[in-house]
Backbone and ligand atoms as CSV (ligand in chain L), in Angstrom:
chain,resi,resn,atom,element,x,y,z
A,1,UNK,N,N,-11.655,53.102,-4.842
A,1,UNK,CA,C,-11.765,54.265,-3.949
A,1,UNK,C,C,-10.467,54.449,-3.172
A,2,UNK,N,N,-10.301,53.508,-2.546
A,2,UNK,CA,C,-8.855,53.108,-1.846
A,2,UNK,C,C,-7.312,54.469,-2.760
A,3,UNK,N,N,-7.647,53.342,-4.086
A,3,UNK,CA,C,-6.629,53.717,-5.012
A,3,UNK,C,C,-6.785,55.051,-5.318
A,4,UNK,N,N,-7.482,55.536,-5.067
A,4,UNK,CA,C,-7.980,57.355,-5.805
A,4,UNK,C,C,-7.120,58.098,-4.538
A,5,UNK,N,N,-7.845,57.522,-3.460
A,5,UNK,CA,C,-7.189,57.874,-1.765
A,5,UNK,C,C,-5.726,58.337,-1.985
A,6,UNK,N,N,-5.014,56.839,-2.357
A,6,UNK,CA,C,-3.803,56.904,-2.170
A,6,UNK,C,C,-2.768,58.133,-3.123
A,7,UNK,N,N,-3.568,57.790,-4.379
A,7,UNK,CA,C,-3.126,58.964,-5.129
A,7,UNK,C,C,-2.862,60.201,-5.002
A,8,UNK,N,N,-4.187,60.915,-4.138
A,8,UNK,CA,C,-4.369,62.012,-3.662
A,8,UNK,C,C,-3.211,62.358,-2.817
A,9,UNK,N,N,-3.221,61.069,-2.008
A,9,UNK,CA,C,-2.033,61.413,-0.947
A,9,UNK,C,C,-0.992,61.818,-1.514
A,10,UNK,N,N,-0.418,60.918,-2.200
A,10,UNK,CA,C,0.761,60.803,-3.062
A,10,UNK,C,C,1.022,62.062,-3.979
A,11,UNK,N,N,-0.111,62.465,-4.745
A,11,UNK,CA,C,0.419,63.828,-5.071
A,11,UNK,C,C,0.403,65.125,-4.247
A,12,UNK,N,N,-0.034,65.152,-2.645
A,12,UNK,CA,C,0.532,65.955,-2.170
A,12,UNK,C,C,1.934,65.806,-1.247
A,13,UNK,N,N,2.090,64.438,-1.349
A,13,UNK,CA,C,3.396,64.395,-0.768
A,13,UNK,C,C,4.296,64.854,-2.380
A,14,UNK,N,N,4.275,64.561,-3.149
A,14,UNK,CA,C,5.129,64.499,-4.011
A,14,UNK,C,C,4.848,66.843,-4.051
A,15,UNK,N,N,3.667,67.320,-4.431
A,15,UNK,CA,C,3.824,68.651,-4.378
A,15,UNK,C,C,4.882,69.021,-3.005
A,16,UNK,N,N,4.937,68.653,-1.975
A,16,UNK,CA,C,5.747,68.933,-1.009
A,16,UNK,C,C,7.074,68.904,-1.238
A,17,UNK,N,N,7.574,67.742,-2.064
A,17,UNK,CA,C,8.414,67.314,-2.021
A,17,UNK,C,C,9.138,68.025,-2.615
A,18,UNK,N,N,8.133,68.415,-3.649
A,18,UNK,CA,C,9.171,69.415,-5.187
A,18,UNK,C,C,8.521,70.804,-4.716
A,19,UNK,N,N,8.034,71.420,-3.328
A,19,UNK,CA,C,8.294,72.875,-3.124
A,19,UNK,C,C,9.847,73.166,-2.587
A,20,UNK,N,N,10.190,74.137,-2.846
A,20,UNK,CA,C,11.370,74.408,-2.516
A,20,UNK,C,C,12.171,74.399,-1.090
A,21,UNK,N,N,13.369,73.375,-0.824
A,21,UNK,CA,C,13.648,73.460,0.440
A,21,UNK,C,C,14.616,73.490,0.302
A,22,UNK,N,N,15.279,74.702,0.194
A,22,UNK,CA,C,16.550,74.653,0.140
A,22,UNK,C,C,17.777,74.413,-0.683
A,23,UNK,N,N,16.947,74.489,-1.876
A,23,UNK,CA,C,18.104,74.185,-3.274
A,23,UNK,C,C,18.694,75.471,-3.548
A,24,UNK,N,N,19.582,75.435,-3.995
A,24,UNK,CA,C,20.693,77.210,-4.347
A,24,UNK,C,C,20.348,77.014,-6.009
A,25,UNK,N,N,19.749,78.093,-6.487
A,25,UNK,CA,C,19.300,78.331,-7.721
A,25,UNK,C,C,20.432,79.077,-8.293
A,26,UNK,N,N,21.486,79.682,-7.637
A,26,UNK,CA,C,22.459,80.314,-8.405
A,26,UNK,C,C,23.606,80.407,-7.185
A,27,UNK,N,N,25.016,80.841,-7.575
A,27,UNK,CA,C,26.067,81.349,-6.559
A,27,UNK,C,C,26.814,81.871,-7.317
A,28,UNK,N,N,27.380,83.050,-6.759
A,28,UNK,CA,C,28.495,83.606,-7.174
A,28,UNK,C,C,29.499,84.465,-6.061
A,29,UNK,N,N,31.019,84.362,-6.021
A,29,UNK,CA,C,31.360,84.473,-4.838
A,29,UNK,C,C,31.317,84.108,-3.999
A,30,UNK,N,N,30.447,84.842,-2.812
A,30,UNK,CA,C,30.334,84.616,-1.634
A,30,UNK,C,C,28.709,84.058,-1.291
A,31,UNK,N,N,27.723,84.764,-2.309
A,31,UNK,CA,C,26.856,84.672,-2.266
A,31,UNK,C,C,26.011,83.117,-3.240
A,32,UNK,N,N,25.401,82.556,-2.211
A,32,UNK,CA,C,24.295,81.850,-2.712
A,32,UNK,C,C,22.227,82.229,-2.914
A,33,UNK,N,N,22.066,82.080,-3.951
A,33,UNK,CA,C,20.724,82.481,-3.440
A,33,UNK,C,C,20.230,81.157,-3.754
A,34,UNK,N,N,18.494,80.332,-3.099
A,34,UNK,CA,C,17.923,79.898,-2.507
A,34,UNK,C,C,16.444,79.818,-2.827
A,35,UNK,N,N,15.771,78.733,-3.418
A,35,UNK,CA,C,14.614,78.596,-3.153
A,35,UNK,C,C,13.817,80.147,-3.587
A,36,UNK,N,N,14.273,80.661,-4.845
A,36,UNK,CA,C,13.319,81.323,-6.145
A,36,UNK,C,C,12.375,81.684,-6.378
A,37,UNK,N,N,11.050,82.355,-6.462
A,37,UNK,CA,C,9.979,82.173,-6.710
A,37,UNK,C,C,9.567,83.236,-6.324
A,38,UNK,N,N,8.674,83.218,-7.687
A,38,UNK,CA,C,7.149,84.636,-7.645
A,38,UNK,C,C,6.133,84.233,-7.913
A,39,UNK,N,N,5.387,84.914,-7.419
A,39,UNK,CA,C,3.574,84.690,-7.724
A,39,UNK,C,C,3.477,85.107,-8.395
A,40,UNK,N,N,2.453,84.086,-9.140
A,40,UNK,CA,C,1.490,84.388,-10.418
A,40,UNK,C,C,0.678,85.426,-10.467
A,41,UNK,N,N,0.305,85.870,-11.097
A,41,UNK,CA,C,-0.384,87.144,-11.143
A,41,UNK,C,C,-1.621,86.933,-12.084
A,42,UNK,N,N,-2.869,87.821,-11.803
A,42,UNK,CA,C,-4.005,87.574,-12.588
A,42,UNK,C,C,-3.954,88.518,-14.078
A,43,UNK,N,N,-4.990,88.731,-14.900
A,43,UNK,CA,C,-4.547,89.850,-16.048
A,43,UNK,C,C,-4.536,90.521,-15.672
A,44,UNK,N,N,-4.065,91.325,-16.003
A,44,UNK,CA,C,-4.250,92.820,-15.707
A,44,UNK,C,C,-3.701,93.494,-14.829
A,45,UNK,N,N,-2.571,92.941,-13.794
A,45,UNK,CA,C,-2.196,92.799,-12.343
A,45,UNK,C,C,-0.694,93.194,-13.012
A,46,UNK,N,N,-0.283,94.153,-12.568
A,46,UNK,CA,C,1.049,94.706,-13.078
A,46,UNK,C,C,2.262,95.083,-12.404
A,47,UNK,N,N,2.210,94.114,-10.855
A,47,UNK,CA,C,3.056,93.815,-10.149
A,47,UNK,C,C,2.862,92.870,-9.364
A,48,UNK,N,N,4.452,92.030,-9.035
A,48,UNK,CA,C,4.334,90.732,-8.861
A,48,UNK,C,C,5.655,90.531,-7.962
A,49,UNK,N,N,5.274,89.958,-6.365
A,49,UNK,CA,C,6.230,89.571,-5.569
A,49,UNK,C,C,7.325,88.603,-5.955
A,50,UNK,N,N,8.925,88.763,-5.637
A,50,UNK,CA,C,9.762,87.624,-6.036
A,50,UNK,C,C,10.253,87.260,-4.473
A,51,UNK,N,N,10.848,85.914,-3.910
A,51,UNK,CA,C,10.920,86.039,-3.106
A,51,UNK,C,C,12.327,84.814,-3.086
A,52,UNK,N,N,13.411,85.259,-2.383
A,52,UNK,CA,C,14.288,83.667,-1.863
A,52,UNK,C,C,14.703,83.876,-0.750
A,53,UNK,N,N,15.809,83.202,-0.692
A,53,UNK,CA,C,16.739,83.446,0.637
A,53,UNK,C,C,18.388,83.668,-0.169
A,54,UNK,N,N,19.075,84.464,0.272
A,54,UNK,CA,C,20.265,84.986,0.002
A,54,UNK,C,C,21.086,84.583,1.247
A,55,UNK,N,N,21.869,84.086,0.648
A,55,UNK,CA,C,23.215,83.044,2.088
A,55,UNK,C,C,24.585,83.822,1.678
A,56,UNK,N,N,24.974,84.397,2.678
A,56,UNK,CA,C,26.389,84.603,2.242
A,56,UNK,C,C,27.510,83.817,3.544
A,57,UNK,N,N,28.438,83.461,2.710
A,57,UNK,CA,C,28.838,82.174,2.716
A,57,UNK,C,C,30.399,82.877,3.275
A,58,UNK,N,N,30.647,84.517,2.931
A,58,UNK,CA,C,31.959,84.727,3.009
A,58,UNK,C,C,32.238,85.584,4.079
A,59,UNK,N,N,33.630,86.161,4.516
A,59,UNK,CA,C,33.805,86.424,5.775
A,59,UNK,C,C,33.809,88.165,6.189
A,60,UNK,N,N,32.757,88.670,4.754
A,60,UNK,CA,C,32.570,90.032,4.582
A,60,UNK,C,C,31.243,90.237,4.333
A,61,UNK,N,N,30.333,91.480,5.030
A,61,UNK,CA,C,29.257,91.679,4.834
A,61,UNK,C,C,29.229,92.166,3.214
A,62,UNK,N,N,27.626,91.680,2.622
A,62,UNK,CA,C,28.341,92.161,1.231
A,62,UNK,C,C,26.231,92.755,1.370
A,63,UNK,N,N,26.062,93.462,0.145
A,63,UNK,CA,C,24.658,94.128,0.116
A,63,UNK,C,C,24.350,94.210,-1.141
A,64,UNK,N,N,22.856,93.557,-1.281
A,64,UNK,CA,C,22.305,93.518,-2.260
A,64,UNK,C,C,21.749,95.239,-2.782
A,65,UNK,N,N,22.335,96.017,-3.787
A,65,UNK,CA,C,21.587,96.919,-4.250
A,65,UNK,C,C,20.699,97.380,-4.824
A,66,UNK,N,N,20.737,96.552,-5.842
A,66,UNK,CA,C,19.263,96.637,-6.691
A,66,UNK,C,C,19.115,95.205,-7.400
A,67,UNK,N,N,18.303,95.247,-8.616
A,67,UNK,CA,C,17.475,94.597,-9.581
A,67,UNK,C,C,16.972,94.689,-10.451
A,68,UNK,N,N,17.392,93.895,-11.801
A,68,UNK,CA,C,16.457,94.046,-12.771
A,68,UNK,C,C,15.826,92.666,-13.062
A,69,UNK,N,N,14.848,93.062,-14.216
A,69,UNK,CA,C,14.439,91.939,-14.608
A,69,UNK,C,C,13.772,92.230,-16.147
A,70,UNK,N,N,14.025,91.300,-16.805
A,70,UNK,CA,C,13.787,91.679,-18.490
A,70,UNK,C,C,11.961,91.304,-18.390
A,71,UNK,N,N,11.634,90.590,-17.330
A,71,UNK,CA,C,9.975,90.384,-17.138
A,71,UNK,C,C,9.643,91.631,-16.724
A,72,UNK,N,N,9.716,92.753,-16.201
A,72,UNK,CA,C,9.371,93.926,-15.695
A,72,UNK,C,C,10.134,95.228,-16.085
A,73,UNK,N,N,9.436,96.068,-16.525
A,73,UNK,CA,C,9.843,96.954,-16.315
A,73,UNK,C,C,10.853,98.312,-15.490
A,74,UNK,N,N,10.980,97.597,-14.306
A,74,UNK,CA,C,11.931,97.981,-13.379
A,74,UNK,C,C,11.485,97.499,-12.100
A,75,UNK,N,N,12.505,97.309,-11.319
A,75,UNK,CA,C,12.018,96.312,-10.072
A,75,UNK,C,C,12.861,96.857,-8.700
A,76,UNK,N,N,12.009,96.371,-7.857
A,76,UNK,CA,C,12.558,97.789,-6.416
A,76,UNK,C,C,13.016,96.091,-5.387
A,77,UNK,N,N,14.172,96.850,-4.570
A,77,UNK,CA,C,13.838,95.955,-3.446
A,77,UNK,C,C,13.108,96.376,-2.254
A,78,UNK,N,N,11.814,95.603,-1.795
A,78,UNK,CA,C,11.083,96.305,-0.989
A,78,UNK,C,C,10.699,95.902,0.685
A,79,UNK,N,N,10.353,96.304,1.431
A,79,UNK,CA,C,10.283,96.193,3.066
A,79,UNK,C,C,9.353,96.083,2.977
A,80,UNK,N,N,8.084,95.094,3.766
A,80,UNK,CA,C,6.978,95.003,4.260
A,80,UNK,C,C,7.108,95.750,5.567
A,81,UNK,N,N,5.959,97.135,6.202
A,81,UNK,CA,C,6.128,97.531,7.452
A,81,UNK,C,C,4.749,97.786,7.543
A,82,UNK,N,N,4.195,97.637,9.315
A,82,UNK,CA,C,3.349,98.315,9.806
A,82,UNK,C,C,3.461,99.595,9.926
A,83,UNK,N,N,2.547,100.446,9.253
A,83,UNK,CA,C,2.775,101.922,9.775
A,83,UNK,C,C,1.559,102.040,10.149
A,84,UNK,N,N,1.173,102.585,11.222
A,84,UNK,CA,C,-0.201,102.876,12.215
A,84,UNK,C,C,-1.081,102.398,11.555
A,85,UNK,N,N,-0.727,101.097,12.030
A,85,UNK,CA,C,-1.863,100.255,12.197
A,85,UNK,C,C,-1.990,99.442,10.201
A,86,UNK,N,N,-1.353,99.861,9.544
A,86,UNK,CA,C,-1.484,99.457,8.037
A,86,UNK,C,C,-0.375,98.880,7.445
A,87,UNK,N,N,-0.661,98.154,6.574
A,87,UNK,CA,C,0.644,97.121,6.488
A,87,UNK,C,C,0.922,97.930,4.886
A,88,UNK,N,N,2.234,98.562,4.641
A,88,UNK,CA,C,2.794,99.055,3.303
A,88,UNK,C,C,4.492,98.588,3.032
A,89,UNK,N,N,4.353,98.999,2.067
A,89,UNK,CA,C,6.014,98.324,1.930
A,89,UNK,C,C,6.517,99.611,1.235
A,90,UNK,N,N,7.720,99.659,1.098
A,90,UNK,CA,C,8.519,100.851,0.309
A,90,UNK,C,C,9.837,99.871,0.293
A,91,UNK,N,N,10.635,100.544,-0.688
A,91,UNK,CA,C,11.902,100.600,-1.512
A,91,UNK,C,C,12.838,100.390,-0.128
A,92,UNK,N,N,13.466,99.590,-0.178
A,92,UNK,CA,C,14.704,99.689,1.333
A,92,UNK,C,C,15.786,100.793,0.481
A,93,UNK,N,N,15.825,101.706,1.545
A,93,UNK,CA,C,17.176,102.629,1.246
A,93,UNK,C,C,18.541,102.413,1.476
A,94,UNK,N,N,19.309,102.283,0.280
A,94,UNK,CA,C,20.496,101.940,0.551
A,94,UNK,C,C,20.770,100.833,0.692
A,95,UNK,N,N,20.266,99.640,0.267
A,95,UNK,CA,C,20.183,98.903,0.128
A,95,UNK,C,C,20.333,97.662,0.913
A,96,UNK,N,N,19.621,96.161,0.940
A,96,UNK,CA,C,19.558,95.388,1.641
A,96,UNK,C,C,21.113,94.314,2.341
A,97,UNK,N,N,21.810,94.241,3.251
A,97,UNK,CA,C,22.617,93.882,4.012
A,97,UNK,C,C,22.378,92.332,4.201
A,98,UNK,N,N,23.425,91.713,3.783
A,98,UNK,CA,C,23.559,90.480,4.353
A,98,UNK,C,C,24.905,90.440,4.671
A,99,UNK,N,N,24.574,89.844,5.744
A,99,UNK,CA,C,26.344,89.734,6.870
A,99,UNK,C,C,26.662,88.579,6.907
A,100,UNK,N,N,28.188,88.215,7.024
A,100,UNK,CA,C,28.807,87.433,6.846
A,100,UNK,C,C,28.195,86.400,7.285
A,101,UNK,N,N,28.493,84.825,6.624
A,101,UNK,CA,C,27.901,84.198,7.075
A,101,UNK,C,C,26.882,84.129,7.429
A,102,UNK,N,N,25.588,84.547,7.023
A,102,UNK,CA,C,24.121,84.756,7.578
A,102,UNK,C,C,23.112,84.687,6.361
A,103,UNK,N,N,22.087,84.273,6.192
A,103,UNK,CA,C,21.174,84.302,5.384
A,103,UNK,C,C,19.760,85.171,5.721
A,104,UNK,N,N,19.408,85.675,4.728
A,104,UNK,CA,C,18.784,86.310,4.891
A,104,UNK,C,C,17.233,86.285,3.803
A,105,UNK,N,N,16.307,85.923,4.634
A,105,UNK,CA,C,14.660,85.759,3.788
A,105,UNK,C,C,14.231,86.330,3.660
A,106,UNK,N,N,14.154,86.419,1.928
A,106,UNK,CA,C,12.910,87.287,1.660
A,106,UNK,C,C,11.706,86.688,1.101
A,107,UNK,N,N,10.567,87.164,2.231
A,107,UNK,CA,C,9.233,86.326,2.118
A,107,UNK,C,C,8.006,87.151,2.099
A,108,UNK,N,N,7.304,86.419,1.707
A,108,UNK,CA,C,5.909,87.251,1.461
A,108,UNK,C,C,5.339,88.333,3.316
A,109,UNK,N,N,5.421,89.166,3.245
A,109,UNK,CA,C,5.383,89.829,4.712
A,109,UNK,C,C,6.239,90.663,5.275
A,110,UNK,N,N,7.618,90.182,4.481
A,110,UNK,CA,C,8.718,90.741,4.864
A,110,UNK,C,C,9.851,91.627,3.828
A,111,UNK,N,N,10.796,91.334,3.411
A,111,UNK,CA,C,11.873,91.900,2.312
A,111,UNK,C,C,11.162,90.881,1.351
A,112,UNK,N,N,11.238,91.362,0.005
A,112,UNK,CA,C,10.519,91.187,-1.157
A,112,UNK,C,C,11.235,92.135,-2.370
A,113,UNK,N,N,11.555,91.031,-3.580
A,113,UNK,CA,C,11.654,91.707,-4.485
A,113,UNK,C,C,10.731,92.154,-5.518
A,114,UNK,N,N,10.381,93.474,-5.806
A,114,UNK,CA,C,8.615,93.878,-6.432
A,114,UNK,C,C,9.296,93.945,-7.852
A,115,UNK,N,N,8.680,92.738,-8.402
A,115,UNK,CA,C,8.584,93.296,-10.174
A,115,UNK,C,C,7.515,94.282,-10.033
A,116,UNK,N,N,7.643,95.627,-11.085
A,116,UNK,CA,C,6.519,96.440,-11.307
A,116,UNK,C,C,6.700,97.095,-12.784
A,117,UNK,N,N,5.894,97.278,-13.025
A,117,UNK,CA,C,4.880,97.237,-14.699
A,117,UNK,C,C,5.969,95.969,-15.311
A,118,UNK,N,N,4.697,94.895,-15.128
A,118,UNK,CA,C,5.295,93.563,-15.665
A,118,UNK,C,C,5.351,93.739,-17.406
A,119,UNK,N,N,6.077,92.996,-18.062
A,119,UNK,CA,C,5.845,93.225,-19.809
A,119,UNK,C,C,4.821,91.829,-19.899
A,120,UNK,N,N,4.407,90.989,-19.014
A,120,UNK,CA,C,2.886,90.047,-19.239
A,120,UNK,C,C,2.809,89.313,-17.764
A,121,UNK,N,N,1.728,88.855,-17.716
A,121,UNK,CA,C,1.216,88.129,-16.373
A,121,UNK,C,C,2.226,86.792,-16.433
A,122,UNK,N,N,2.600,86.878,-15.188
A,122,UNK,CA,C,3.102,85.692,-14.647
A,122,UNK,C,C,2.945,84.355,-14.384
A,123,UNK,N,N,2.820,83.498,-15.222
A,123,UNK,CA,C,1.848,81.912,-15.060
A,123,UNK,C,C,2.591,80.975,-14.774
A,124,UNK,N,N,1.680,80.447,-13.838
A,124,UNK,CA,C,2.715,78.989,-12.889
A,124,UNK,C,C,3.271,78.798,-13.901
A,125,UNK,N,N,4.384,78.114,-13.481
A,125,UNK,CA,C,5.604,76.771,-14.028
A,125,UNK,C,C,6.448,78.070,-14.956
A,126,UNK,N,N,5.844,78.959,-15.352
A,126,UNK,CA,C,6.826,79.547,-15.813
A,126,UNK,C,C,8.313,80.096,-15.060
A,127,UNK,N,N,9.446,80.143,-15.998
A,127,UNK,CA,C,10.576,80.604,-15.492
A,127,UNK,C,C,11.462,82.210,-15.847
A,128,UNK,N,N,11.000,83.053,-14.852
A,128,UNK,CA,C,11.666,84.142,-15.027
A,128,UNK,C,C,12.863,84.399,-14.880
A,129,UNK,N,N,13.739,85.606,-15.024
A,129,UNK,CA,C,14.878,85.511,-14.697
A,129,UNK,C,C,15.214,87.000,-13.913
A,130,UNK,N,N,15.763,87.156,-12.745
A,130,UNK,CA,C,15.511,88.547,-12.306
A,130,UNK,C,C,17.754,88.758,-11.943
A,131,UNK,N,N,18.293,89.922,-12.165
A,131,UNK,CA,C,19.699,89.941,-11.898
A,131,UNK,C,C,19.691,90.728,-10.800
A,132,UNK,N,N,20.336,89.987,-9.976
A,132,UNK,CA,C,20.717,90.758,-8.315
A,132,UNK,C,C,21.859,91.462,-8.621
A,133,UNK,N,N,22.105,92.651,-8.135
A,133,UNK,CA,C,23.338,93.473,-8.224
A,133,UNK,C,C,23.948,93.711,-6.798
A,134,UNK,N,N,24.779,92.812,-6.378
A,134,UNK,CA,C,25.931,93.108,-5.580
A,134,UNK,C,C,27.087,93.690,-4.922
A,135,UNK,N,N,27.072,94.586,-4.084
A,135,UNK,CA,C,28.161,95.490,-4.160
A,135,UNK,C,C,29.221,94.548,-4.015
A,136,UNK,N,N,29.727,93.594,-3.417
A,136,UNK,CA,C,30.874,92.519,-3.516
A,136,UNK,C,C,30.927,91.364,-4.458
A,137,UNK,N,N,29.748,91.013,-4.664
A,137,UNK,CA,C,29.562,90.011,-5.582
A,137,UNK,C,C,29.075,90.237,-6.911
A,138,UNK,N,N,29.099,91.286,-7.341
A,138,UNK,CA,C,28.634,92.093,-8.568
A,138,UNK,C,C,27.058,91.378,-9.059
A,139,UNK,N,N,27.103,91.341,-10.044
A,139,UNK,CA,C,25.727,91.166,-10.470
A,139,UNK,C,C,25.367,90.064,-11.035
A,140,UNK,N,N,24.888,89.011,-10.361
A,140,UNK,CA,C,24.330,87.348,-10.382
A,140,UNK,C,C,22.591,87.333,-11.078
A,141,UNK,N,N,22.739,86.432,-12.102
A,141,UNK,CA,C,21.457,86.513,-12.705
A,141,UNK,C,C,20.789,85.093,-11.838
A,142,UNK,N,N,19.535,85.373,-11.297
A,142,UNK,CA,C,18.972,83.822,-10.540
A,142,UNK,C,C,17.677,84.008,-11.301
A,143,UNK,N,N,17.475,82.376,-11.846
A,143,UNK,CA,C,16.343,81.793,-12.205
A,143,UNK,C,C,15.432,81.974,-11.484
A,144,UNK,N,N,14.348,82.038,-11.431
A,144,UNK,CA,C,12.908,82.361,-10.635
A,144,UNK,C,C,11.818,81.678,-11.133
A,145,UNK,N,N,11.062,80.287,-10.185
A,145,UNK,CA,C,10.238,79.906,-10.804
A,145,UNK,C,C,9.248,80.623,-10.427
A,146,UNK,N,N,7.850,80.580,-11.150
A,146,UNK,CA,C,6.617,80.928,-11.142
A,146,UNK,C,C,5.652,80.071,-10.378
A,147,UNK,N,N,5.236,80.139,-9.483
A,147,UNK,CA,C,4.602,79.676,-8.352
A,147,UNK,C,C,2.958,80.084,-8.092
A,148,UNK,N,N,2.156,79.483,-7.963
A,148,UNK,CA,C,0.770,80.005,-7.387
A,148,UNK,C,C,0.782,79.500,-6.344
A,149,UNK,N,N,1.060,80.086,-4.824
A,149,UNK,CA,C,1.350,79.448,-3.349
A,149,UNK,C,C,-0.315,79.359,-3.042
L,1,CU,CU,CU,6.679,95.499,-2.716
């Protein structure tokens, strides 16, 4: 019983261990991006949150413009907002800003990259690949794992 205990423990320290804290999944330039990942999605479910952190490292604001991804059909970068009283997101216009030296999260609630009309459902452990397009740092392809949070 003991031993079952300990196990248990042990594999949630070890799930902790291997969630993402801070590893740079890609860099180019100035820019690093950070800790990867989209949710899984059920069948039939034909859009799917991506989410990291983007670090820029250099001594010029540089801005993420868009996104693709060969898993989706076309992919927006999007704003989580309250509008009276309802929580919606839309497309950021003109695209998302990261300033020198500063990192910037995108998390479930907040800036989010939306795969939409996926080409198949998204299943843990799988690895997508989505390309950030950069106005200074041109266009960086980052690995994306598949996550059920
Ligand atoms: Cu969205």
């Amino acid at each position: 019983m003991k031993k079952i205990f300990i196990l248990v423990l042990f594999s949630i320290f070890m799930f902790t261990a291997c969630a993402p804290a801070g590893e740079v999944v890609a860099s180019q330039g100035s820019i690093e991006v950070l800790d990867a990942w989209a949710r899984s999605t059920a069948d039939g479910q034909s859009v799917a949150g991506a989410f990291m952190t983007i670090r820029n490292t250099g001594e010029a604001a540089d801005r993420l413009l868009s996104a693709s991804s060969d898993a989706a059909g076309f992919v927006e970068v999007h704003e989580m907002k309250m509008e009276a009283g309802v929580m919606n997101m839309a497309e950021v216009a003109g695209g998302l800003e990261v300033p020198a030296g500063a990192s910037l999260a995108l998390k479930p609630g907040g800036y989010h990259i939306m795969l939409i009309d996926l080409n198949q459902p998204l299943a843990q452990g799988q690895v997508i690949t989505i390309t950030l397009e950069f106005e200074q740092a041109g266009a960086m392809v980052v690995p994306v794992q598949v996550v059920n949070p």
